[in-house]
Structure formats: structure tokens, C-alpha cells
C-alpha positions in Angstrom: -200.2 -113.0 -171.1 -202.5 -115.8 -172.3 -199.2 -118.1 -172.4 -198.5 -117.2 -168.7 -202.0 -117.9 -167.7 -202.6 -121.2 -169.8 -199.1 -122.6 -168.8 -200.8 -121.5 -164.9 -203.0 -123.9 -165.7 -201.5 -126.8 -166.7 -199.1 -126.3 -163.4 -202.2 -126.6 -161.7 -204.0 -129.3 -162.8 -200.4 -131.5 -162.7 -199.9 -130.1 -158.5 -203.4 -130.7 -158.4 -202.8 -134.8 -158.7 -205.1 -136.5 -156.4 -202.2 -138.9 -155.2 -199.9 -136.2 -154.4 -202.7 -134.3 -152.2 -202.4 -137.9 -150.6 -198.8 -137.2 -150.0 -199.0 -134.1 -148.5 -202.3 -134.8 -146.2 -200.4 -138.2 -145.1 -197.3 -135.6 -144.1 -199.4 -132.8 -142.2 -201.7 -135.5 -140.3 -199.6 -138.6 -139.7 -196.5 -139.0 -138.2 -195.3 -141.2 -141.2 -191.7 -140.4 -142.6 -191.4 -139.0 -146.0 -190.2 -142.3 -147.7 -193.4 -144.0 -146.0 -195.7 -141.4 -146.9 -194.3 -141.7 -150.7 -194.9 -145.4 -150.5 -198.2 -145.6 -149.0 -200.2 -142.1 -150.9 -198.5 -143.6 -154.5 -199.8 -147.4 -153.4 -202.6 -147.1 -155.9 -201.7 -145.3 -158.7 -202.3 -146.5 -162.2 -202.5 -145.2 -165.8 -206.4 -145.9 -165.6 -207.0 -143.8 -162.0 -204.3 -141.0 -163.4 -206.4 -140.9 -166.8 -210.1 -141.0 -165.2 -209.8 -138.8 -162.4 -207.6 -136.3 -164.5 -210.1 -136.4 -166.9 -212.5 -134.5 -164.6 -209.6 -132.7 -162.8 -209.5 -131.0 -166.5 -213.0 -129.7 -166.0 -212.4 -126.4 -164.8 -208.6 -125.5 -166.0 -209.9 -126.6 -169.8 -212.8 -123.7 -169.1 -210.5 -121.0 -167.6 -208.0 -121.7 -170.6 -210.5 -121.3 -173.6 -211.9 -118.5 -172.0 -208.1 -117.0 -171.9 -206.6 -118.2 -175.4 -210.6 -118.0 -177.4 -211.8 -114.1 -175.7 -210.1 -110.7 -175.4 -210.6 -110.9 -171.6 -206.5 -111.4 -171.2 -206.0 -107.6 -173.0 -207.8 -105.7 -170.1 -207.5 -105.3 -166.3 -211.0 -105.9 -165.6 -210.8 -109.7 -167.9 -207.2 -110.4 -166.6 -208.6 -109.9 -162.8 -211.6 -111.7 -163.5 -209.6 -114.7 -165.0 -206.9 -115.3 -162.2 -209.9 -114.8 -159.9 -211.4 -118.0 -161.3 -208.4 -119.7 -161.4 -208.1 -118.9 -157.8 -211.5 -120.4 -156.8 -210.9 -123.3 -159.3 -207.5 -123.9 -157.8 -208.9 -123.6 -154.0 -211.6 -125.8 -154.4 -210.0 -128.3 -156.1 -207.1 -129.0 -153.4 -209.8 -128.0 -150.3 -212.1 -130.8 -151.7 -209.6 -133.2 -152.4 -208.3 -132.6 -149.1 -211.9 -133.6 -147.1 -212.1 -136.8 -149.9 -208.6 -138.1 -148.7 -208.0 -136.5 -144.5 -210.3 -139.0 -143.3 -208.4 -141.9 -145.2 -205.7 -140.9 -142.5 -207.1 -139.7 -139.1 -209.8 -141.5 -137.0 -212.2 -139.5 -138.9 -215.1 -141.4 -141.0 -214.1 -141.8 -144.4 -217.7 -142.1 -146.1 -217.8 -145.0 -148.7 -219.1 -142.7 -151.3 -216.2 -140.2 -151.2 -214.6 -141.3 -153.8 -217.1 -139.8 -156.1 -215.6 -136.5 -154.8 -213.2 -137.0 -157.5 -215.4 -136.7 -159.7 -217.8 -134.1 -158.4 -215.2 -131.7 -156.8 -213.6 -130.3 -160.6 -217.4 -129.9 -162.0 -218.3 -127.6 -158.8 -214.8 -126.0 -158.8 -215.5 -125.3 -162.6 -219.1 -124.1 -161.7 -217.9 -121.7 -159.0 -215.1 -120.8 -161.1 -217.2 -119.4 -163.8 -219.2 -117.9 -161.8 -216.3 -115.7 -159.4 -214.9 -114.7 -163.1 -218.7 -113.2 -164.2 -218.9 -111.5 -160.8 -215.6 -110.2 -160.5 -216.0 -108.6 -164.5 -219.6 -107.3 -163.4 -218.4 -105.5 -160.5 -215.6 -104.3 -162.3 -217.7 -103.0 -165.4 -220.2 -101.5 -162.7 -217.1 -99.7 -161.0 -216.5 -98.6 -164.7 -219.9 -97.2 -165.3 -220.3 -95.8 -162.0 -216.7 -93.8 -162.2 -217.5 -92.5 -166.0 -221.0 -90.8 -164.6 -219.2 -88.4 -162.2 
């Protein structure tokens, strides 16, 4: 099981790249053709933006996995539901928050000129909230344990 949920993990943080949440927010709000798209979200890349921003895209998928391979949590219901809990809210918050950094790049939105910090602030909230949905979702769990062995 910890194999299944660290190899979750690295598929997430390589779907996760910020260029190709370019791509797909250039396909759902433009009317660009998929060969455009490619061209025009890729435009930018380079080994020093793929290596920086990863870096922080890391954030919360190197927490979840140490927690997983380093604890016991992965050998019980209430650790495994707690985990892929977090790795749900890391996972959401990542792609909704790159999403609002990069939609405004491509609509007549306002595309603030400090957004780009997103990229670095979005993975440390999704790892903060991440963390915190695992602790909540064990505590009710072990309360729901506690309260069940009492009757």
C-alpha cells in the first residue's frame, strides 16, 4: 500500500506541472486549437522554471509520502483514509490554485502582477491544509472509535 500511495504521488506532482495546467486552461477558455495551445502554454518552459517551481510543487507530496513510507498510518483504515484524504486536498488545491494564477493569463480577466508568486505560495498552503484534513480526518475517525467501543 505505501508503494501505491507514494507512486500516487509522484503521478501527481508530474500532472500537476504548472505548464501543462497552462495547456488545459488555454483548451477549456480559449478557442485555440490543440497544436496552438501546445505551442503557446509550453512557450516558456525551461530547466530553471521546471526545477524552481517543482521545487515548491514538492512541498506537500514530499509530506504526504514520509508520512506514508516513515508511520504505520498506511496499515489501518482510519491512517489510510486519513492519508488519501490529504492527498485529496493537496491535489485540489494545487490544480484549483494554479488554475486562478494562470485563467486570467487567458480571458479578459486581470492577471495581477504578483500572481506569479502563487507558484510559490499555492504548494505551502496546499501542504498546510493537507496536513491538517489528514489530523482531522484521523481524530474523527479515532473519536468514532472511542465513541463505538463505550456502548
Amino acid at each position: 500500500m505505501k508503494k501505491g500511495f507514494v507512486l500516487a504521488c509522484i503521478a501527481a506532482f508530474i500532472l500537476l506541472f504548472e505548464d501543462l495546467n497552462h495547456l488545459i486552461v488555454i483548451l477549456v477558455v480559449s478557442d485555440l486549437e490543440a497544436g496552438q495551445a501546445w505551442s503557446k502554454a509550453f512557450r516558456g518552459t525551461s530547466i530553471q522554471s521546471i526545477l524552481f517551481v517543482g521545487g515548491f510543487r514538492l512541498i506537500p507530496f514530499i509530506s504526504l509520502g514520509s508520512c506514508a513510507i516513515y508511520s504505520n498510518l498506511l496499515t489501518h483504515m482510519k491512517g489510510k483514509v486519513s492519508l488519501w484524504v490529504g492527498f485529496v486536498v493537496a491535489t485540489s488545491i494545487v490544480f484549483i490554485g494554479y488554475w486562478g494564477i494562470t485563467e486570467p493569463l487567458y480571458t479578459d480577466a486581470h492577471a495581477s502582477s504578483t500572481s506569479a508568486l502563487g507558484y510559490i505560495g499555492v504548494p505551502i498552503a496546499a501542504a498546510v491544509y493537507s496536513m491538517a484534513a489528514c489530523a482531522f480526518t484521523y481524530l474523527i475517525f479515532w473519536l468514532v472509535e472511542v465513541i463505538s467501543k463505550r456502548k
